[in-house]
C-alpha positions in Angstrom: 120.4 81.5 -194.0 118.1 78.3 -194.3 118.8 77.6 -190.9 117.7 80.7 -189.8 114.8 80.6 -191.6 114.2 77.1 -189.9 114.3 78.7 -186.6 111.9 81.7 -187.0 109.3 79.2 -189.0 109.3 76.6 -186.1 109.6 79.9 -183.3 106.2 81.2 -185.2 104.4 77.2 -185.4 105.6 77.2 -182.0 103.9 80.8 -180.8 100.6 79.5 -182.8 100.3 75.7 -180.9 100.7 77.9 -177.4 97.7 80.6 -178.3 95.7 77.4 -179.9 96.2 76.1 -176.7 95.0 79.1 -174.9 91.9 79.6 -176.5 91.3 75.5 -176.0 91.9 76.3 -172.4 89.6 79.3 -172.4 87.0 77.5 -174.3 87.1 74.6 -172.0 85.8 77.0 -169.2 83.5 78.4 -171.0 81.7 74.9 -171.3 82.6 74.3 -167.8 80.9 78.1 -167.1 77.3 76.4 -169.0 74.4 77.4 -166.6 73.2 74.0 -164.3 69.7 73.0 -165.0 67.7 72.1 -161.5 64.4 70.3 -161.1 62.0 71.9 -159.6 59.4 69.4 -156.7 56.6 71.6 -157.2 54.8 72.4 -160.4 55.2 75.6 -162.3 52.9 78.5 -161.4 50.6 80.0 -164.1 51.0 83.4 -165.4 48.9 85.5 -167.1 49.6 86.2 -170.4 49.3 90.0 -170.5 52.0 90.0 -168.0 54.3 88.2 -170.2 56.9 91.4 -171.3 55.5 93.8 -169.3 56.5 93.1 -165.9 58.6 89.8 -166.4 60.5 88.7 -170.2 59.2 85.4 -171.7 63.3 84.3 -171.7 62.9 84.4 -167.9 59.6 82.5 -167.7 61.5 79.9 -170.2 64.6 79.6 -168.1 62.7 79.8 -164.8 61.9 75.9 -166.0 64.9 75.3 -164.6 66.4 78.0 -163.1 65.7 79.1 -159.8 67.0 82.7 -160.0 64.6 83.0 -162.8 61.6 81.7 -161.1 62.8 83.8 -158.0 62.9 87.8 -160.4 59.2 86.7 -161.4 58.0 85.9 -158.0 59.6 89.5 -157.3 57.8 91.1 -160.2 54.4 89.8 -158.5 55.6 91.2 -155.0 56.6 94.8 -156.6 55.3 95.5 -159.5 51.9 93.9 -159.1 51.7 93.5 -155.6 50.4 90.1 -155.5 51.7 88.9 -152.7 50.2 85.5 -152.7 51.4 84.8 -156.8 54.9 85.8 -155.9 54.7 83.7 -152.7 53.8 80.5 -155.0 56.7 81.8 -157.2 59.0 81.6 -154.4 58.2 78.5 -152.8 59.2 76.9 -156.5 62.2 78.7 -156.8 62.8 77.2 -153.2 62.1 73.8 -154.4 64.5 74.0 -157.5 67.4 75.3 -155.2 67.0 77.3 -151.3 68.8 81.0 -151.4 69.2 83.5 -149.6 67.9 86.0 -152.0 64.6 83.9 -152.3 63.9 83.0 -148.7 64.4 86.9 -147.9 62.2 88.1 -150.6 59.3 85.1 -149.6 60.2 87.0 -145.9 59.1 90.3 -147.4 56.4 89.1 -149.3 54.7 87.4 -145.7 55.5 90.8 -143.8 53.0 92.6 -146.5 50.1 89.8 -145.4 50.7 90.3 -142.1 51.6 86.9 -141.4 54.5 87.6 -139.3 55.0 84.3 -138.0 56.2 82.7 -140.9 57.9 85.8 -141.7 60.1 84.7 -139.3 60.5 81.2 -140.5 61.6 82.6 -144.2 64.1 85.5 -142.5 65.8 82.6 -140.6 66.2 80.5 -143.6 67.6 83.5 -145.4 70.2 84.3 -142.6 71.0 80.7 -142.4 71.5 81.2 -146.6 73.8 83.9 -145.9 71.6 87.3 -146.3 72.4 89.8 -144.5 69.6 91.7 -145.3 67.6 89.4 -144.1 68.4 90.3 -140.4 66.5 93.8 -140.6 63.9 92.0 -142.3 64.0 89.5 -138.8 64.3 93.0 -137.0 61.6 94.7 -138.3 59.4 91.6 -137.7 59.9 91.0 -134.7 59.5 94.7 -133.5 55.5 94.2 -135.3 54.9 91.2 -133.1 56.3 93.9 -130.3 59.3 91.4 -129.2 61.4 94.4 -129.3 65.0 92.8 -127.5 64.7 90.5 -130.2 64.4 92.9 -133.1 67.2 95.0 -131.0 69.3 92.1 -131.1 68.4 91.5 -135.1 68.9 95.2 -135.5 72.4 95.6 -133.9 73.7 92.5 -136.2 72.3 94.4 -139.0 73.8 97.3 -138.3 77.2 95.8 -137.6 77.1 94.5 -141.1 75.9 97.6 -143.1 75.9 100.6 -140.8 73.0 102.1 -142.1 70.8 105.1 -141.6 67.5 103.2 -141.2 69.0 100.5 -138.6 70.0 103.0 -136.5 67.1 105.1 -136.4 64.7 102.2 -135.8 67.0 101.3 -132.8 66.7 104.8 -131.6 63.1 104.8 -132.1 62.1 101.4 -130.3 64.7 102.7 -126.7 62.5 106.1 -127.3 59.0 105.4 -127.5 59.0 101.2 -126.8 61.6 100.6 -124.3 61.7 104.2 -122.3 65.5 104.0 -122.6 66.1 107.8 -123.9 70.1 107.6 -123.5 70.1 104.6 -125.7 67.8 106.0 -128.2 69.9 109.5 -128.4 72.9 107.6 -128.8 71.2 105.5 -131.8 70.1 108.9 -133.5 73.1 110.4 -132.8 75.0 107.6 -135.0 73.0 108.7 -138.6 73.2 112.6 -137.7 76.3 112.8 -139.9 75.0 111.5 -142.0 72.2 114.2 -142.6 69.2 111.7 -141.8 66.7 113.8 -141.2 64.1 111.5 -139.9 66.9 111.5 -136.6 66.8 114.8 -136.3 63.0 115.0 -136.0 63.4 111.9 -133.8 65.8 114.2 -131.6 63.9 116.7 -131.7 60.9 115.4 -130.1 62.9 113.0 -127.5 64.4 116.3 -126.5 61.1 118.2 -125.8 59.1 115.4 -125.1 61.5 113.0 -122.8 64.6 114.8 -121.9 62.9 118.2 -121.3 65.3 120.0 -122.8 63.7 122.5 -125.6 66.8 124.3 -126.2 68.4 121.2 -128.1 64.8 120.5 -129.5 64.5 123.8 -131.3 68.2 123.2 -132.8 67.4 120.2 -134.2 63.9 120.9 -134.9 65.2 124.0 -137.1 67.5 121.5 -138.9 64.8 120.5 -140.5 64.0 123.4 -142.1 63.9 123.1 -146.0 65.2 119.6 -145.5 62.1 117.7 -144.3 59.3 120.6 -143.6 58.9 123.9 -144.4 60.2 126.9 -142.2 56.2 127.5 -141.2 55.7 124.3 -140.6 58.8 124.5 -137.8 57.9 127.7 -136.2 54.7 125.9 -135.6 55.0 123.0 -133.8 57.9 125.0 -131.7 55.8 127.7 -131.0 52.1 127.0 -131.1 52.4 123.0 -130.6 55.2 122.7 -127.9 54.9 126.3 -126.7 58.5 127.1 -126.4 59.4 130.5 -125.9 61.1 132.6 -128.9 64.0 133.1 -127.1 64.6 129.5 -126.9 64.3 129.1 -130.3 66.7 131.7 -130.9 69.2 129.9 -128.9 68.4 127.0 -130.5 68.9 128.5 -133.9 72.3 129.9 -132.6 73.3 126.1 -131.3 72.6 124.5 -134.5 74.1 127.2 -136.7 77.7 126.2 -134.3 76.9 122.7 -134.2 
């Protein structure tokens, strides 16, 4: 019996020097896991103290010390919240000096689009798609589509779009073939990609490549009427088709037939 006894004491002093060793293990990563502390080559920006806790915590303004991503959510507090685009700029370009991201270099991107200073717009969006963003290249797209270099914000575009498949891409795309470029295939095929999606900003953009370009008011009154109750109102509809593009009620009836079967 005092064997047995032996056994199940040194089975349990056993069981507890493996879980000790666990949590030593666990505890080690946690230290390993302790937040790295960067030095930043530019000096802090001021704030203003009423900001402090209103539109950015003081925690963050004490980590953003030495902590980029820190430094980076005030700068975005500035862009957004205050819309101080020249503040959050200075907070960016010390986030940038503590540590480059991604997140930051798109965000200093956006914050240059709002001045109008497209040009080094680019230069940030680049640096962000170097970094990894993806976001970043509609941000490149939509830039370069301002300073009207539309095959490069097409190209920009496309790789967005490859990498999210959004509504917004897709539209611009069809938008800069329709009224930029003069490609009308291209553009309805671009609309036609966010359609099932229920984008109604496509449809209208259908509807008026169809009147407008491809002369073809049937189709324009269906898609037109898609609208109803989902972008304008019924009146507001029946007015442009009728009064503004002059399309004869019959048409529109078609058309109302074709989208109901569509």
């Amino acid at each position: 019996m005092n064997r047995v006894k032996i056994k199940k004491i040194i089975k349990i002093v056993l069981i507890g020097i493996v879980a000790l060793s666990f949590i030593a293990c666990e505890n080690n990563q946690t230290t390993n896991k302790k937040e790295v502390k960067y030095t930043a080559s530019l000096p802090m920006p001021k704030v203003n103290e009423n900001h402090i806790n209103k539109y950015f915590k003081l925690s963050e303004l004490s980590s953003a010390k030495t902590d980029p991503s820190a430094a980076t959510k005030i700068g975005y507090a500035y862009s957004e919240e205050l819309k101080d685009y020249d503040k959050a700029i200075k907070w960016y370009k010390y986030s940038n000096s503590m540590k480059p991201t991604g997140t930051n270099s798109n965000y200093m991107c956006y914050a240059y689009q709002m001045k109008k200073d497209y040009k080094t717009a680019i230069k940030w969006c680049e640096n962000a798609i170097e970094l990894g963003n993806d976001e970043a290249l509609f941000r490149m797209a939509y830039t370069y589509s301002k300073l009207k270099q539309y095959e490069k914000a097409i190209k920009y575009y496309q790789k967005s779009y490859e990498k999210a498949k959004d509504k917004i891409t897709a539209n611009n795309l069809g938008y800069i073939y329709q009224e930029k470029l003069n490609n009308y295939i291209e553009a309805k095929q671009w609309y036609k990609k966010t359609i099932k999606d229920k984008n109604m900003e496509s449809f209208h953009n259908l509807s008026r490549l169809y009147h407008h370009n491809l002369k073809d008011d049937l189709k324009a009154s269906a898609y037109s009427i898609a609208l109803i109750n989902n972008k304008f109102t019924k009146s507001s509809v029946l007015n442009t088709l009728q009064n503004t593009w002059n399309i004869p009620n019959e048409t529109i009836k078609k058309g109302y037939e074709l989208q109901l079967n569509s």
